[in-house]
N, C-alpha and C positions, 0 to 999 in steps of 0.2 A: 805795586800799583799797575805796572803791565801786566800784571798774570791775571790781575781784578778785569782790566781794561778788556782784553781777550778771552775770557772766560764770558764777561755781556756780551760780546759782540759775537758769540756762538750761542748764545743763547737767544738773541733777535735774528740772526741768519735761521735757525731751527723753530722759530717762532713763525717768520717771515714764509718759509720753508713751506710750512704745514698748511700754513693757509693757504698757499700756492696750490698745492698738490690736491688738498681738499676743495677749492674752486674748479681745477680742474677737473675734479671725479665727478662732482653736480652734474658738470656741464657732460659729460661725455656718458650717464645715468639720465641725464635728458636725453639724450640722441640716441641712446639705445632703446627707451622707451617710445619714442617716436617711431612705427613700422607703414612703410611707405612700398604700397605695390604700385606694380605700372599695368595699365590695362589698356591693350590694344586691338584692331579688326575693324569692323567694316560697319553696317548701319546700325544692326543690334548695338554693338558696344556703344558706337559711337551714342546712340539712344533717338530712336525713331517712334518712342511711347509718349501718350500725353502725359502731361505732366499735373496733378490732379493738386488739391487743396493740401491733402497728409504728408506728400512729397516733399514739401517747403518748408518744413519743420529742423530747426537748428539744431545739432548735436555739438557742440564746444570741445568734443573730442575726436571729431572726424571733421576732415580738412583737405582740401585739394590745392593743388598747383593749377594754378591756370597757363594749358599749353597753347592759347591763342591771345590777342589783346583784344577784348571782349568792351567797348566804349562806354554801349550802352547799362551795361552790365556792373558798369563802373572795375572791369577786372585788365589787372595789365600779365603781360607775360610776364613767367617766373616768381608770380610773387602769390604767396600764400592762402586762402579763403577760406570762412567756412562755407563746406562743402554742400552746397543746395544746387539743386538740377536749373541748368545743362551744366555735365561737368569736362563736355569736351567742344565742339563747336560752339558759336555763339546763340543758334539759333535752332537748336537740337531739342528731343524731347528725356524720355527719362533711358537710361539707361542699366543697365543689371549691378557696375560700378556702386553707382548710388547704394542701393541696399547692400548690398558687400560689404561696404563698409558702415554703414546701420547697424547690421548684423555684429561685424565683428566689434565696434567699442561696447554696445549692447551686452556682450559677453565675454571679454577681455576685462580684466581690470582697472582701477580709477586712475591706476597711475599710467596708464596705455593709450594714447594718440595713436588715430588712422591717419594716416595722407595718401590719398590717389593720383593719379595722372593718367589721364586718360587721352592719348592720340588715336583717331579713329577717322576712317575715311572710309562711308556709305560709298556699296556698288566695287570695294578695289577686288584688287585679286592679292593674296595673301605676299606674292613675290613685289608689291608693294613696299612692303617693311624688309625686299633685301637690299642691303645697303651697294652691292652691287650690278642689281638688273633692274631698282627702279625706275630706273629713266625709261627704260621700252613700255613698263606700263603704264604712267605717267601719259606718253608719248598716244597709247593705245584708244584712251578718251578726251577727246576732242571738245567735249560738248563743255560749254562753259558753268554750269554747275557740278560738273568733277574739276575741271580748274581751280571755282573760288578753291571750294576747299581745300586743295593743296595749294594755294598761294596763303592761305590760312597758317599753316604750318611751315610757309619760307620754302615750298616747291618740294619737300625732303621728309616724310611723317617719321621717319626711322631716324634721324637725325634730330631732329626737335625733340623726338622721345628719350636719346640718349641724352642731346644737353639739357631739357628738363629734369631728367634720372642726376644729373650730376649737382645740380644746384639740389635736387631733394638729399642728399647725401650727405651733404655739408651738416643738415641739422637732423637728418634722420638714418636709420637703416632698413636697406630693400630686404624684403620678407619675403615676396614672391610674384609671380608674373601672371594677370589674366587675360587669354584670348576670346574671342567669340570673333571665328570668320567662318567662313568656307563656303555662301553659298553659292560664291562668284566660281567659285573654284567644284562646283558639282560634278563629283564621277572622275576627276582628277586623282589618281591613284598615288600620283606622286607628291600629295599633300603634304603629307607626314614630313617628307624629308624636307619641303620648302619651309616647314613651321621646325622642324631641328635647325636649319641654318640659320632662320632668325634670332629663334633661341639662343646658340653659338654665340653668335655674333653681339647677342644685350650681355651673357655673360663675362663675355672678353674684354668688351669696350668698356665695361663698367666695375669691374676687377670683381667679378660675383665667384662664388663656387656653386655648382648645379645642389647642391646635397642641401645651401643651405635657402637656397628661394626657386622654388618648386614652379614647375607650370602648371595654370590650370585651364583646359580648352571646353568649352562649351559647344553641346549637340547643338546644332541649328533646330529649328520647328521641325517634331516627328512625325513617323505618320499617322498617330493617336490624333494629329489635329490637322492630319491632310496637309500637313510640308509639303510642299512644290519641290523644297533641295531637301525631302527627307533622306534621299537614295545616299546623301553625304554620311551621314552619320554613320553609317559600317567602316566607313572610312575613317570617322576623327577617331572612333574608336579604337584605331588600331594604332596610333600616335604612343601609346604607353610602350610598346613595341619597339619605337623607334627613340626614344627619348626617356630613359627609363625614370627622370625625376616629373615624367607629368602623369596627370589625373583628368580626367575626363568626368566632368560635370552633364548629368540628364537632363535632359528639356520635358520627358514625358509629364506631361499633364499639365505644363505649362500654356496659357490661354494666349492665343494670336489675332492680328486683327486681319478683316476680310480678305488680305492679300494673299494671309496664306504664308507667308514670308518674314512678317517681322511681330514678334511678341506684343499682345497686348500690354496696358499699365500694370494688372495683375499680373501677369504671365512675367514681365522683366522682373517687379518684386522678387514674386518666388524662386526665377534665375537668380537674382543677384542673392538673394539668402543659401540658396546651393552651394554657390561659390562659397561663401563664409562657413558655411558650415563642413564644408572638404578643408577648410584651413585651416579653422580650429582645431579640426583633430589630428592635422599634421604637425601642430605646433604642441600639443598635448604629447603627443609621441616623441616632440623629441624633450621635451621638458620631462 
């Protein structure tokens, strides 16, 4: 009768067991399916486009974190959305983010969730996002519309983007990192190596390896459309140089509005589809 007794009760521990293990695997086949970039920089990203009728159309598999508490908007921080413009300030236009991630569930499989994060501060200069000298630039605009928006983000945009990246983590895995700055930063030589140390610094803090979430930097407006900061783009281009897991996304023929400076609503589309599409086939390749 004890051999009976112990022979069931190995049979409901292995029973008990397996379902354990197989609950576990769902969940962790959710989270691997779940690919969550972070997208950071200055007005482009942050999205300085109108925001048109086609924009506001729901995808059930692309999904943002919202890095600010948005009221009106009914959005609070850290907690999940689906992903409809603005996806980084409260009061922002469309941004290249948006279709990026359009792009990629669009072409990724059914079983494939996008999540974004988008911290972005119009007008910074790129040593903004170093977790070490932001305070000088911080310190540098005075004018109370670069204030809101970094009290937007708790006074820290590199810090918000890390502890948003850590709550996306719990339910997903980061695939890879998108910038759009530099016009602050025009004829600045030493770019490259401001946007390597931030780079450094998202891989570190958030236990990444470079091999396996890639950077992808975006030309500013070229001179095909009479850029004002076209003179930068010799310069992001040379960023593959200095950070050999990034790629450099083309702005040419992308459409701008009269400033000269920030991407039209078409022109950010077709940005944010570049983006998606340099990442698909980096994901193709390693698959």
């Amino acid at each position: 009768m004890k051999k009976v007794f112990i022979f069931l009760a190995g049979c409901l521990l292995l029973v008990f067991g397996c379902k354990q293990t197989s609950a576990e695997s769902i969940e962790e086949q959710k989270k691997e399916n779940f690919h969550i970039y972070l997208c950071f920089g200055q007005s482009n990203m942050e999205g300085s486009a109108e925001i048109e009728e086609q924009d506001q159309t729901i995808h059930p598999r692309f999904k943002m974190l919202s890095s600010v508490n948005c009221p009106d908007a009914q959005r609070e921080l850290g907690e999940w959305y689906d992903a409809v413009p603005p996806l980084s300030q409260c009061w922002v236009g469309l941004s290249p983010a948006d279709y990026f991630g359009r792009t990629m569930v669009e072409n990724l499989p059914d079983s494939i969730k996008v999540g974004v994060i988008n911290v972005a501060v119009g007008g910074c200069d790129i040593r903004l996002f170093d977790k070490d000298v932001y305070q000088a630039y911080t310190d540098t605009y005075p004018e109370e519309w670069f204030q809101n928006k970094m009290a937007a983000y708790g006074g820290n945009p590199y810090a918000r983007l890390v502890e948003m990246a850590k709550i996306a983590q719990k339910s997903g895995v980061i695939k890879g990192i998108l910038l759009h700055q530099g016009e602050t930063n025009t004829g600045d030589e030493e770019w490259p190596n401001y946007v390597k140390t931030v780079y450094g610094n998202l891989l570190a803090d958030l236990s990444l390896n470079a091999e396996d979430v890639p950077l992808l930097a975006g030309e500013v407006v070229g001179e095909d459309q009479g850029g004002i900061c076209a003179s930068m783009n010799p310069i992001i281009n040379t960023l593959p140089d200095f950070v050999k897991t990034a790629h450099v996304i083309s702005s040419k023929g992308c459409t701008v509005r009269d400033d000269q400076v920030h991407f039209d609503s078409n022109g950010v589309r077709e940005l944010g589809k570049r983006y998606a599409e340099k990442m698909l086939s980096l994901l193709a390749v390693k698959q």
